[in-house]
FIVEX-809098 format. One record per residue (C-alpha): x negated, y negated, z negated; residue in one letter. Coordinates in steps of 0.5 Angstrom, whole numbers, plus 500, padded with zeros to 3 digits. Layout:
N
XYZa ...
This chain:
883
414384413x 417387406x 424385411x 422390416x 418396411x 425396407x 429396414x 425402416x 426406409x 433406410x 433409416x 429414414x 432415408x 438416413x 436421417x 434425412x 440425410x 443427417x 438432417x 441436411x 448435413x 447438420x 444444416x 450445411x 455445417x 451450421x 451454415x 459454416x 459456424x 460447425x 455444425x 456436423x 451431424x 451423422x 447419426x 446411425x 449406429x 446402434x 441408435x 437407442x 439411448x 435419447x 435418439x 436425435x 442428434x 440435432x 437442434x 444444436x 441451440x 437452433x 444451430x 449455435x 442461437x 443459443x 438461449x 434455451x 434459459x 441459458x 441451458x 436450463x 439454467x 445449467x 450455463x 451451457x 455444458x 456439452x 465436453x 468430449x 474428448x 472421449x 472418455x 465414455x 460421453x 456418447x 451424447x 448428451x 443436450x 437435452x 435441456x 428442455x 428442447x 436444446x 438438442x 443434441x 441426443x 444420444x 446418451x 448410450x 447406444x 453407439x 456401436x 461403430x 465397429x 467397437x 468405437x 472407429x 475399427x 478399420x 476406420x 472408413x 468415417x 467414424x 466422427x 466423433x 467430436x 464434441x 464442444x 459446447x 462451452x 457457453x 459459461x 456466461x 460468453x 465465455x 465461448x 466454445x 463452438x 465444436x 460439433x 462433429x 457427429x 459422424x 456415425x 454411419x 454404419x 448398419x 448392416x 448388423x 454384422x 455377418x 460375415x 464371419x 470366420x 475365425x 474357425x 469354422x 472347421x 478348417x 482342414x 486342408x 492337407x 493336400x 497330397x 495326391x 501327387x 498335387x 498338380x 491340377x 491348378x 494348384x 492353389x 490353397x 489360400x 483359405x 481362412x 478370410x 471371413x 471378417x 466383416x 466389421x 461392417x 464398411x 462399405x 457395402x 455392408x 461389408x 464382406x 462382398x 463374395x 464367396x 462361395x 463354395x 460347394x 460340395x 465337391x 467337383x 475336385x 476343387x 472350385x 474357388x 477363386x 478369389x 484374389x 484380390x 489383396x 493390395x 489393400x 483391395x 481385400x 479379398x 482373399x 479364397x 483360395x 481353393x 484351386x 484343385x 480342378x 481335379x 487330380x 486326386x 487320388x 488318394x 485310394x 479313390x 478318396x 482319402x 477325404x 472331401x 468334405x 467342402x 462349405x 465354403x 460361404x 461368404x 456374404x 455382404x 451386400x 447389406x 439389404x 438383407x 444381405x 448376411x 452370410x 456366414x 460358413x 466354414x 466347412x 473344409x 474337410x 480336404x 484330406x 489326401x 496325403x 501321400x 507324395x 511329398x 515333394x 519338397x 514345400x 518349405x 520355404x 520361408x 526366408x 522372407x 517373403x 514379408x 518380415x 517387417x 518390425x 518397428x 516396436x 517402441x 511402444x 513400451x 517394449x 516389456x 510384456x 514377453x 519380449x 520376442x 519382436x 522378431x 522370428x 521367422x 525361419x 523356413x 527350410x 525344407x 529340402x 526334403x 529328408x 527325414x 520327417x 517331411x 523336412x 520337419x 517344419x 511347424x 509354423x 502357425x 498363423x 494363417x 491370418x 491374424x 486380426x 482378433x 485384436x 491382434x 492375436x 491377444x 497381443x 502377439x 503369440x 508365435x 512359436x 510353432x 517350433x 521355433x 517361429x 519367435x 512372435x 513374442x 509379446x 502377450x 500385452x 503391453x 502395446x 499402446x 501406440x 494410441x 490404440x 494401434x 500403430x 500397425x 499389425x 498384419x 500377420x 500372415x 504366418x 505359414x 510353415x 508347414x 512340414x 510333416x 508332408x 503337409x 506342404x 507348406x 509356405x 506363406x 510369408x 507377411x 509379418x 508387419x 510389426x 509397426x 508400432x 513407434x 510412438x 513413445x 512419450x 509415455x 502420455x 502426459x 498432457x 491431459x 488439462x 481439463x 478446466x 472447462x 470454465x 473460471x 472465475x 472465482x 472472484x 474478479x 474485480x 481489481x 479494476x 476489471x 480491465x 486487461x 483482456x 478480462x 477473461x 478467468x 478461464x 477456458x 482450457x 482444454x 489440452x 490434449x 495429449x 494422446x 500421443x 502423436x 507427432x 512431437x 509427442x 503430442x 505438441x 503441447x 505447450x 501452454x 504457459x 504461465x 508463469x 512471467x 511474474x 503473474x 498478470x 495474466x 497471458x 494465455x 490466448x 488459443x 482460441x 481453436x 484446436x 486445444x 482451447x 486455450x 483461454x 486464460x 486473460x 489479464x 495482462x 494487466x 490491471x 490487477x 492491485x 488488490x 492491495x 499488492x 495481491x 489479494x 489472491x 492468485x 493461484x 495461477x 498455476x 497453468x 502448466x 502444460x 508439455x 509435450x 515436446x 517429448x 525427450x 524427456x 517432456x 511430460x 507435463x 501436467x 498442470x 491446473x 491450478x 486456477x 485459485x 482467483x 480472489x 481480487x 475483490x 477490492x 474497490x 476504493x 482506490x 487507496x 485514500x 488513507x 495515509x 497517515x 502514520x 506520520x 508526515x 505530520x 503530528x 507534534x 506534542x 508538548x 502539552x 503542559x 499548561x 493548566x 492541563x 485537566x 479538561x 479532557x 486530557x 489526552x 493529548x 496524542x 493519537x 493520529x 494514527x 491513519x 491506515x 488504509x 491498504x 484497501x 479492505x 473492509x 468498509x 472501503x 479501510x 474503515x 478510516x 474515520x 477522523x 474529524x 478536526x 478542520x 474548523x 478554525x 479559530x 484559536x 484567538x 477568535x 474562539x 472556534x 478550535x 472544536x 472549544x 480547544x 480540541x 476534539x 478527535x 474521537x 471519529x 474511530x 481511535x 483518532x 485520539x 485528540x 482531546x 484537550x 478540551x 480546556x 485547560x 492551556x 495557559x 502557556x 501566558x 495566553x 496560548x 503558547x 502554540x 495551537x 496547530x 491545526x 489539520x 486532521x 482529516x 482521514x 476519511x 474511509x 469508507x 467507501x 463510495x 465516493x 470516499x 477518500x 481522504x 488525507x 489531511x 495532516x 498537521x 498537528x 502542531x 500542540x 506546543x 503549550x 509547556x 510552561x 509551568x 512555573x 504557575x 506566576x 510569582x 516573580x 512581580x 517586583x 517593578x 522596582x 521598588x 513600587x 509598593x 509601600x 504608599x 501611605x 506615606x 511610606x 516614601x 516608596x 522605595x 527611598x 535611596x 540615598x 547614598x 553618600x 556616606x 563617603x 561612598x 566607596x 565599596x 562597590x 558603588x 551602586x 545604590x 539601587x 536596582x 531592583x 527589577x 522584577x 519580572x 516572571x 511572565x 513564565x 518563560x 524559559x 528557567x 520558569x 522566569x 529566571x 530570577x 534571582x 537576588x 538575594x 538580600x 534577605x 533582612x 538588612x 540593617x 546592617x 547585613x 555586612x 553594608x 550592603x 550586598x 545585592x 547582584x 545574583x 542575577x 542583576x 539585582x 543591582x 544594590x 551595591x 555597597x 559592599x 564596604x 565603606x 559607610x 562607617x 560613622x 556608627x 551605621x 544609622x 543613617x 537610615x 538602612x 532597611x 533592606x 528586604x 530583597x 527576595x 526575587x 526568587x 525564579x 529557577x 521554577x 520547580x 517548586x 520555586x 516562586x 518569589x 516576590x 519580595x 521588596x 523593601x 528598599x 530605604x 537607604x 538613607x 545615608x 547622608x 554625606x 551633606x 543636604x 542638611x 543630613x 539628608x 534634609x 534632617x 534624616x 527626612x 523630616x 524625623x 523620619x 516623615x 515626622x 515619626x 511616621x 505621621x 505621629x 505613628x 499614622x 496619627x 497615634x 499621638x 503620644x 511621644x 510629645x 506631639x 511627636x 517631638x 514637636x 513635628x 519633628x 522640631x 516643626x 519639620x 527641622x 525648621x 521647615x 526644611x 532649613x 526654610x 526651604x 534650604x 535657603x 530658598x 533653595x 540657595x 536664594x 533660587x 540657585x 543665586x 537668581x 539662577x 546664576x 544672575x 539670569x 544666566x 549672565x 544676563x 544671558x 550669557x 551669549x 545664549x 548660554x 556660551x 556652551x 553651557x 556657560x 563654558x 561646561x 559650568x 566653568x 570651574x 563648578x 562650585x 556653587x 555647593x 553643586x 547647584x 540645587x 535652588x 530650581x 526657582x 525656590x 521650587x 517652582x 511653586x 512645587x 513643579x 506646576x 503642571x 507636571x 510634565x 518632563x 522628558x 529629558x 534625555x 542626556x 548623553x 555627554x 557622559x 553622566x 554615567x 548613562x 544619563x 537620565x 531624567x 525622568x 516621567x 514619561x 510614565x 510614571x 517617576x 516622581x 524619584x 520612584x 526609579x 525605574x 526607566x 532602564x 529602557x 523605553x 524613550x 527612544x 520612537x 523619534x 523625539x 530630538x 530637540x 533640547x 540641546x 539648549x 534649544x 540647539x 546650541x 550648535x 549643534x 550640542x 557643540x 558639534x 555632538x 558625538x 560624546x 558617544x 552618540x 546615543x 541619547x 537624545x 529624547x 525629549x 518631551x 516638552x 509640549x 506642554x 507636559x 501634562x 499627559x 498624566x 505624570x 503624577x 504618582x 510619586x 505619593x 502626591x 508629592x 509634596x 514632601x 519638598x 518636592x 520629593x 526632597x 529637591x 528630586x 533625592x 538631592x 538632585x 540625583x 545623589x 548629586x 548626579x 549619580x 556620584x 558626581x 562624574x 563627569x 558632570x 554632563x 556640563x 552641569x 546637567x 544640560x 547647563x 540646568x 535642564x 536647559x 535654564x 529650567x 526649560x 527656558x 525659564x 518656564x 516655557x 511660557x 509658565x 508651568x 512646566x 517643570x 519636570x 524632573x 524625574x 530620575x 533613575x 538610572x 545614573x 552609574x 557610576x 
């Protein structure tokens, strides 16, 4: 009971003391706990989540873990309360052997603030090892010839205990011929030995029997006993003597089982069987005498087991020689271990990071690492790194924590994945290393608009395309990942030809493909463009527009339009031509112009002369439709000549048009007047359907009128001359470009005045009668076609001007003209009358194949123009004039 109630004072006394050891250390950011041995399995430690401000849900949750650097794990967190327990029962002596302080360190990781803290327990010692010896039974050999005072080491006693419960005396008993003594080591160790007190005497006593005990200072104190049986030999006077008072040796710790580390040599100077040694240790740690073993005939210490420099770096041997006599000679073997790198770091990820966001910024913490190696010195430096090209650093936090960051910002679409690979060395020669791999995701975030395929779009779409139709495919990617890559597609508004552009065109939202709508008419819209957007998925989502230009194909969809000659009238006078028959080959007759509202080979016409009178009279140009005689008019070709020309494109299937031209041949004004009249005297009985008879008669009535209107026409042109002189000082320069002209070249203008009323004129003439021309403002009374538009400013008439006609550049360029009093609606050339139409052929049959006539023209538009000024206008109309 007094035992036991003492035994529970101490331990109260212990915790007590541990208690205010942990709070000092708290104080100072580590906390320090002791905890004595042998303590049963959950026993406090200390209130580590108090100490360290740690949440007790954050331990619950599994959030806080507890990492030693020991292979058996010795504590453990309670998870309810935070402390810090025992997780088995700690023996001090088998944990820290020949330490003074046992501390055990620990580290507590705190995963969600990626902080470490280190613990530090010190384990106290207890009483709870007795002193003991090696043997028991030790035997002592001492000769009678011994001197008193002589001295004989004893076998140690060993007490793993520290401090005061350690080994503290000795004690002998059991014979009055030797009394103890104890000597004290260099290390402060005590060592027996038993001092002879008595002379022996071999033939008193050939034996004495001795105990000798030793004991600690624990409360209660233990002991432990050997028995000395001392045996009295006979005289002999010579001990060995070792070589060596100490041996020392320095062992690489990856020396091969077996090898010899050294050997010990001792002589005696006796003779015979007293001089035989025998060698033997007198004192070896247990530890140590697993490891080393020493021959006793030949004194080798050899090698039992392979040395581990991290387990124990020096051993203690106290070896003896003994010779047959029983006398004998100590000497100290130290055998000192040296460090070989034979320990790779050892690399423990505490805590990492699967997935990380891209835009996490630089510093963002991955894992924590602890590194450590068990050998010492440069052996045991170890070096962390990373690999350069990865976007990560490695920070030490204390001791052998290392922390793994961002260096940089991370790019999901350059890397989705990183396998960071940390690797870890010593500074042996050769190092050794070792390495973890940290496998990290990037996960995405919206930071990449979509870009399209191409810079911008551009297709060919051929006009009276299906409704519907495919047109192209914009294609648009993303380098970010799922719904933030998800591109959708939509058209920009706008307006084509005041319609919207969705009634043209559409895009489908998923493939981009872009729809025609309606069918293109390449006459109306020859080119389409607009912008397609590429939009994504995420939040806020981004864009990216591009251009698509839709150019509109022609197809050969429009059949050539003839503009010259016009279509056949009532009267069947469209398209009438006149030549001379005393016209060379080559000369030009009429012009068919037609045009294509297709474009490009679509519109490029031809000409061909298709049906003709006399095919082998007439040939028309290929390209310019011009309508040339091809041989000299012969006296037996009618005088009247139908040709049909066919305007053709260059289309595929090609289109054409055809057109009718009348070619009357007449060399004299009767001829032509005559031809005229039977040919409006035949069409009018075939319009009226009269019998054969009435046809004659209107021939014969349209003879006369025309030899009726001839002489007025005469009568005319002479009341024109007589003007004329009457004003010759107003006409000097028509007058002196009329000199030398026969009268036969003039038509009676006032014979036909009464023909001409209200319709207006436009004249433009040059100097040269090749490029002359008189016509309607918009339509032509002669049923020719204008070679080109008026010209936008209009010039004076060169009558009006006289001077200035004069001083005017024959090659100058026309001059135009429109009478103010002109009507604005020219008359169509089938409301003629038929004597009008007539005066208008003869006019320009003369004009055309007359050169160098120009005189001639302007002497007579002038006098027309003064004539009627204050009455009607007068009005010519007339095609192109070449020669």
């Amino acid at each position: 009971m007094y035992v036991a109630g003492r035994w529970r004072c101490r331990l109260n006394r212990a915790l007590l003391w541990c208690a205010l050891v942990a709070a000092w250390e708290a104080a100072w950011g580590q906390p320090r706990y002791s905890v004595p041995e042998e303590m049963p399995k959950g026993s406090f430690v200390g209130d580590v989540a108090k100490d360290l401000a740690l949440d007790l849900p954050a331990i619950q949750d599994g959030g806080v873990r507890l990492l030693s650097e020991s292979r058996t794990r010795y504590f453990a967190l309670h998870g309810k309360t935070g402390h810090l327990v025992t997780a088995e029962r700690i023996d001090r002596e088998q944990l820290c052997e020949s330490v003074q302080q046992c501390v055990l360190r620990c580290e507590v990781i705190v995963e969600g603030e990626m902080k470490v803290y280190g613990i530090e327990v010190e384990i106290t010692d207890i009483n709870d090892n007795a002193p003991s010896f090696k043997e028991i039974e030790l035997e002592e050999r001492i000769s009678e010839m011994t001197a008193m005072g002589s001295r004989f080491p004893l076998a140690e006693a060993h007490d793993p205990d520290v401090g005061r419960n350690s080994l503290q005396r000795y004690e002998l008993s059991g014979d009055e011929h030797f009394s103890l003594s104890v000597q004290a080591g260099p290390g402060g160790d005590q060592r027996p030995e038993l001092v002879l007190a008595k002379a022996l005497d071999r033939e008193e006593a050939a034996f004495h029997e001795l105990v000798l005990r030793a004991s600690d200072g624990g409360e209660p104190s233990r002991t432990g006993t050997a028995r000395i049986r001392v045996a009295v030999l006979d005289a002999n006077d010579n001990a060995p003597a070792f070589s060596q008072a100490e041996y020392t040796v320095r062992v690489a710790e990856d020396v091969p089982v077996g090898s010899a580390l050294l050997t010990v040599t001792a002589t005696d100077a006796d003779e015979g069987m007293n001089c035989h040694v025998k060698f033997s240790v007198k004192k070896i740690s247990e530890k140590a005498s697993k490891i080393f073993h020493l021959d006793s005939e030949t004194g080798a210490i050899t090698l039992l087991q392979s040395l581990d420099f991290e387990e124990g770096d020096l051993y203690e041997l106290q070896v003896q020689a003994r010779d047959a006599g029983e006398l004998f000679d100590t000497a100290k073997v130290i055998i000192t271990v040296t460090d070989v790198n034979d320990n790779a770091p050892e690399m423990t990820v505490s805590s990492a990071l699967r997935d990380i966001s891209e835009d996490a910024p630089p510093g963002t913490v991955v894992a924590l690492l602890h590194v450590q190696d068990r050998d010492s010195g440069p052996n045991g430096q170890v070096r962390c790194s990373i690999a350069e090209s990865l976007p990560f650093r490695l920070e030490k936090l204390f001791k052998n924590y290392y922390r793994v960051v961002t260096a940089e910002v991370l790019d999901r679409e350059a890397v989705s994945e990183y396998n960071v690979t940390v690797r870890a060395s010593d500074g042996g020669s050769p190092p050794l290393w070792s390495s973890a791999v940290l496998s990290l995701r990037v996960l995405d975030v919206n930071d990449n608009a979509p870009v399209f395929a191409e810079a911008r779009y551009s297709a060919r779409v051929a006009e009276n395309n299906a409704a519907g139709a495919l047109v192209l495919t914009v294609r648009a990617a993303d380098a970010d990942w799922g719904q933030n890559a998800r591109v959708r597609y939509r058209l920009w508004e706008g307006r084509v030809r005041g319609a919207p552009l969705s009634s043209y065109v559409s895009v489908h939202a998923e493939t981009g493909a872009l729809y025609a709508l309606r069918s293109f008419d390449y006459e109306e819209v020859r080119e389409v463009g607009l912008w397609v957007r590429a939009e994504d998925g995420g939040a806020p989502s981004l864009s990216s527009n591009v251009s698509v230009r839709l150019v509109i194909v022609d197809e050969n969809d429009n059949a050539p339009q003839v503009l010259y000659p016009p279509p056949a009238s009532g009267a069947g006078w469209a398209g009438v031509e006149l030549a001379p028959r005393s016209a060379e080959p080559g000369a030009l007759v009429a012009k068919v112009v037609a045009v294509d509202a297709d474009a490009g080979q679509n519109a490029w016409l031809s000409y061909e002369l298709a049906k003709a009178t006399e095919p082998a009279l007439f040939r028309v140009g290929l390209h310019s439709g011009e309508v040339r005689t091809a041989r000299v008019p012969l006296s037996r070709d009618a005088a009247r000549q139908s040709l049909v020309v066919v305007v053709k494109d260059h289309g595929r299937p090609a289109l054409s048009a055809t057109a009718t031209l009348t070619v009357v041949l007449a060399e004299s004004v009767g001829e032509l007047l005559s031809e005229l009249g039977s040919a409006a005297a035949a069409a009018a009985a075939a319009a009226a359907g009269e019998p054969s008879v009435s046809l004659t008669r209107w021939l014969v009535l349209a003879v006369a009128a025309v030899s009726c209107l001839f002489l007025a026409f005469l009568l005319l042109l002479l009341a024109l001359r007589l003007r004329r002189w009457r004003r010759s000082q107003l006409l000097a320069a028509g007058s002196g470009a009329l000199r030398g002209v026969p009268a036969s070249h003039f038509v009676g203008i006032d014979g036909v005045r009464a023909f001409l009323h209200s319709y207006s004129h436009e004249v433009s003439l040059t100097a040269d009668s090749r490029k002359s021309q008189l016509r309607f403002s918009g339509g032509s009374c002669c049923d020719t076609l204008p070679a080109r538009p008026p010209p936008d400013e209009p010039a004076p008439l060169l009558a009006e001007d006289a001077d200035g006609a004069r001083r005017a550049d024959p090659a100058a360029p026309p001059v135009s003209s429109s009478h103010h009093a002109c009507s604005a609606t020219p008359p169509s050339p089938s409301s003629l009358s038929f004597p009008t139409r007539v005066l208008c052929r003869v006019c320009r049959m003369r004009f055309r194949y007359k050169e160098g006539k120009a005189s001639l023209i302007n002497s007579l538009c002038n006098s027309a123009a003064r004539r009627f000024r204050s009455s009607q206008p007068f009005c010519f109309s007339m095609g192109v004039i070449n020669s």
